[in-house]
GUVEX-508355 format. One line per 5 residues: their letters; for each residue x, y, z of C-alpha. Coordinates in steps of 0.001 Angstrom, whole numbers. Layout:
BEGIN
A	X:Y:Z ~ ...
//
This chain:
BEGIN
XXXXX	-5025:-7803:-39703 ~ -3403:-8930:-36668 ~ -4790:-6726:-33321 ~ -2645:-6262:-30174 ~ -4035:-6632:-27383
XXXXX	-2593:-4083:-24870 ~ -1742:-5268:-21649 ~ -3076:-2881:-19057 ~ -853:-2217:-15502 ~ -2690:-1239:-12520
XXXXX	-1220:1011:-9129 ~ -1249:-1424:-6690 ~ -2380:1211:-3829 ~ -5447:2026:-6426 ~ -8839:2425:-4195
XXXXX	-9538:-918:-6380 ~ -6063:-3278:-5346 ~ -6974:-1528:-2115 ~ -10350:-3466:-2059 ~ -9511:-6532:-3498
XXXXX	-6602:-7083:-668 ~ -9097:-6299:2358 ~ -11755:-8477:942 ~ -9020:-11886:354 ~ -7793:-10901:4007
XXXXX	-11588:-11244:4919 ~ -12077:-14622:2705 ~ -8644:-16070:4979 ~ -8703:-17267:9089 ~ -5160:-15718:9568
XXXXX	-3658:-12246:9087 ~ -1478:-11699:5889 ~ 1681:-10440:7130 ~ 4896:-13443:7696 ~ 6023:-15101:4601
XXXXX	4600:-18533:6335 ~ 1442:-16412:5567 ~ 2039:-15478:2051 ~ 2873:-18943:1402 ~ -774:-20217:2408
XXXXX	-1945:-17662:883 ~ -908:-18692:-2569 ~ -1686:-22376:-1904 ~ -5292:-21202:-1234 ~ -5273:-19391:-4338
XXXXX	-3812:-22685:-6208 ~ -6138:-25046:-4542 ~ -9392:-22340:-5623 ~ -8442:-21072:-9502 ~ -5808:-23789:-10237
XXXXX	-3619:-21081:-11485 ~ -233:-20255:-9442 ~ 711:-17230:-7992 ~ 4198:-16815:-6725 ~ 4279:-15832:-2757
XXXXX	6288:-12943:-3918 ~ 4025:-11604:-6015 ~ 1779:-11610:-3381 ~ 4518:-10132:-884 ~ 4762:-6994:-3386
XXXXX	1127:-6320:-4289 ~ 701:-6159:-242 ~ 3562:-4022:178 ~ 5392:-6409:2348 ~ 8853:-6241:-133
XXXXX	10033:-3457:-2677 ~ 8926:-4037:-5807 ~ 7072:-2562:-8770 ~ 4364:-171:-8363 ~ 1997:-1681:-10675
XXXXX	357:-4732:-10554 ~ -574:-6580:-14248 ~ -4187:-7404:-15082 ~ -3590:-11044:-15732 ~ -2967:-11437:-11498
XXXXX	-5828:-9079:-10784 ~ -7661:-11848:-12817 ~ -6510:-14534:-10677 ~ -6921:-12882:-7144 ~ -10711:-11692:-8473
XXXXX	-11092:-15040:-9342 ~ -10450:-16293:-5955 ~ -13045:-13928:-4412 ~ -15203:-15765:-7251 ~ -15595:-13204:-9918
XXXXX	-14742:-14327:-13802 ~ -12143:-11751:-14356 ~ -11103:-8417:-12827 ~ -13564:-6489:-15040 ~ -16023:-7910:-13349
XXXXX	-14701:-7291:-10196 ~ -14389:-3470:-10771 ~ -17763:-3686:-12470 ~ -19031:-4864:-8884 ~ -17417:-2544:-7303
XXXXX	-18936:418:-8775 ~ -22192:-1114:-7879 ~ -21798:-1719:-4006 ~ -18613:-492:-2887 ~ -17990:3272:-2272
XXXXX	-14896:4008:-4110 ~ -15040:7983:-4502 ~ -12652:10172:-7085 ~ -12177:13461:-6118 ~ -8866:16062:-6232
XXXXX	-6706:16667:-3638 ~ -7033:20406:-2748 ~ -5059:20051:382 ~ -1225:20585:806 ~ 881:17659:-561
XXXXX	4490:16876:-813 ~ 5706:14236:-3586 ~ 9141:12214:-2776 ~ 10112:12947:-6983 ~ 10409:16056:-6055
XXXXX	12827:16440:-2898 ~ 16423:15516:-2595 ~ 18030:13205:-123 ~ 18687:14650:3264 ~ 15494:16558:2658
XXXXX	13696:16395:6609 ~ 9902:16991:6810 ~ 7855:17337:9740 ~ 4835:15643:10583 ~ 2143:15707:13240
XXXXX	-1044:13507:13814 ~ -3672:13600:16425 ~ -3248:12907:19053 ~ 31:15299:19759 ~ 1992:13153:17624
XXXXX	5184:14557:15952 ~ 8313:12798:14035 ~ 10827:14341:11749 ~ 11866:12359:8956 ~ 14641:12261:6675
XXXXX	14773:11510:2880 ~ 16939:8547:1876 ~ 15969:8285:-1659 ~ 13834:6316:-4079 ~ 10487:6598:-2190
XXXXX	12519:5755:1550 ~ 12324:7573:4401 ~ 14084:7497:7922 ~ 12593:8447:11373 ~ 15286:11020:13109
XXXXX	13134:12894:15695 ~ 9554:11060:17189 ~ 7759:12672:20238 ~ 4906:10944:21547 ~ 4804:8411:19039
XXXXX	4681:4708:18638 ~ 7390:5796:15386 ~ 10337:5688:17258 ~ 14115:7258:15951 ~ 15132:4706:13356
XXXXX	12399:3120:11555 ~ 12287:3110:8070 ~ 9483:2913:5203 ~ 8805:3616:1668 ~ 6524:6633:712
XXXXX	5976:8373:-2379 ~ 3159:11139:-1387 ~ 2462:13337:1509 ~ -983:14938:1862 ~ -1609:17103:4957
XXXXX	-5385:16690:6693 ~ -5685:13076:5305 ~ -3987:9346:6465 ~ -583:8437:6260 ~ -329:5160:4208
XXXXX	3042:3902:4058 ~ 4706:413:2709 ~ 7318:-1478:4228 ~ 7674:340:8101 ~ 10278:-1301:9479
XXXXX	10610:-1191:13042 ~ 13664:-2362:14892 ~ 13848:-5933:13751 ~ 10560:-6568:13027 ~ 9408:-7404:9348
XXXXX	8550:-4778:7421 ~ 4680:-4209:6894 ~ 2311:-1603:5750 ~ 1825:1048:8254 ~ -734:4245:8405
XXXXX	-19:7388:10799 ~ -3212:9640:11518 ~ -5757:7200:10317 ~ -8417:9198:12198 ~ -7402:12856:11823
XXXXX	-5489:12584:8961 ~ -1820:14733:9360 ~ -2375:17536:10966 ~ 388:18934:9795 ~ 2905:18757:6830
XXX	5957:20531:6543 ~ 9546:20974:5050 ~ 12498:21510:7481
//
């Protein structure tokens, strides 16, 4: 009998991908965020585990280009293996040992992008007197129409696929003017104080 092994796929904005990126941007002496960067990156990862990983690989897991959602076990392995664990199950093993990664619903008002059309507007508000409007543009993109007090400004762009009202704003590739895109978080204190469709 022949067994198949399945090949597990994991959310790359999991608590756990979450972890592993802030703990290699701790192990490296420059910030992860030009492709110059993402290049090093990978030779550092080369030069470690002697296993390649392609710069944009690394570019989507970070959220710095579109790309897919999930990330596949067999880079997990090689990024955990950088940080010096034997495989990813180790590194998740580890992490429910020291690291505080909590599960619990979300009982607060949320909005998901799958369900709105485009042209949809919602409003959105952040401590402290924050406010932009944004429009729906499709596939997980938004655009910036109305910003008061705001470093958003009228314009910008980023990819979002979930909206939850009282906690932090993570969004992936926030493009502003003609700056490269990078991942972005509105309200990280206070979370969004409010949520809202137009």
């Amino acid at each position: 009998m022949t067994l198949i092994m399945e090949k597990k796929n994991y959310s790359k904005n999991s608590p756990e991908i979450i972890l592993l990126r802030e703990l290699i941007q701790k192990s490296v002496d420059f910030k992860i965020r030009t492709p110059a960067d993402f290049n090093s990156l990978a030779e550092l990862i080369n030069e470690k585990t002697g296993e390649m990983l392609s710069p944009t690989t690394l570019k989507r897991l970070w959220g710095y280009i579109d790309g897919a959602e999930t990330t596949r076990q067999c880079t997990l392995n090689i990024l955990t293996k950088y940080l010096g664990y034997k495989s990813w199950d180790e590194f998740i093993a580890d992490c429910e040992k020291h690291y505080e990664i909590q599960s619990k619903p979300i009982l607060s008002y949320s909005i998901s992008s799958a369900t709105l059309n485009n042209g949809q507007k919602l409003i959105l508000e952040w401590m402290p007197n924050r406010q932009i409007v944004i429009e729906y543009l499709g596939e997980n993109k938004w655009i910036v129409t109305e910003s008061q007090n705001s470093k958003v400004q009228i314009g910008d762009t980023f990819i979002c696929n979930f909206f939850i009202q009282n906690e932090p704003l993570y969004v992936e590739s926030f493009t502003h003017e003609n700056n490269e895109p990078v991942p972005f978080v509105m309200g990280a204190k206070s979370g969004l104080t409010k949520l809202a469709k137009l």
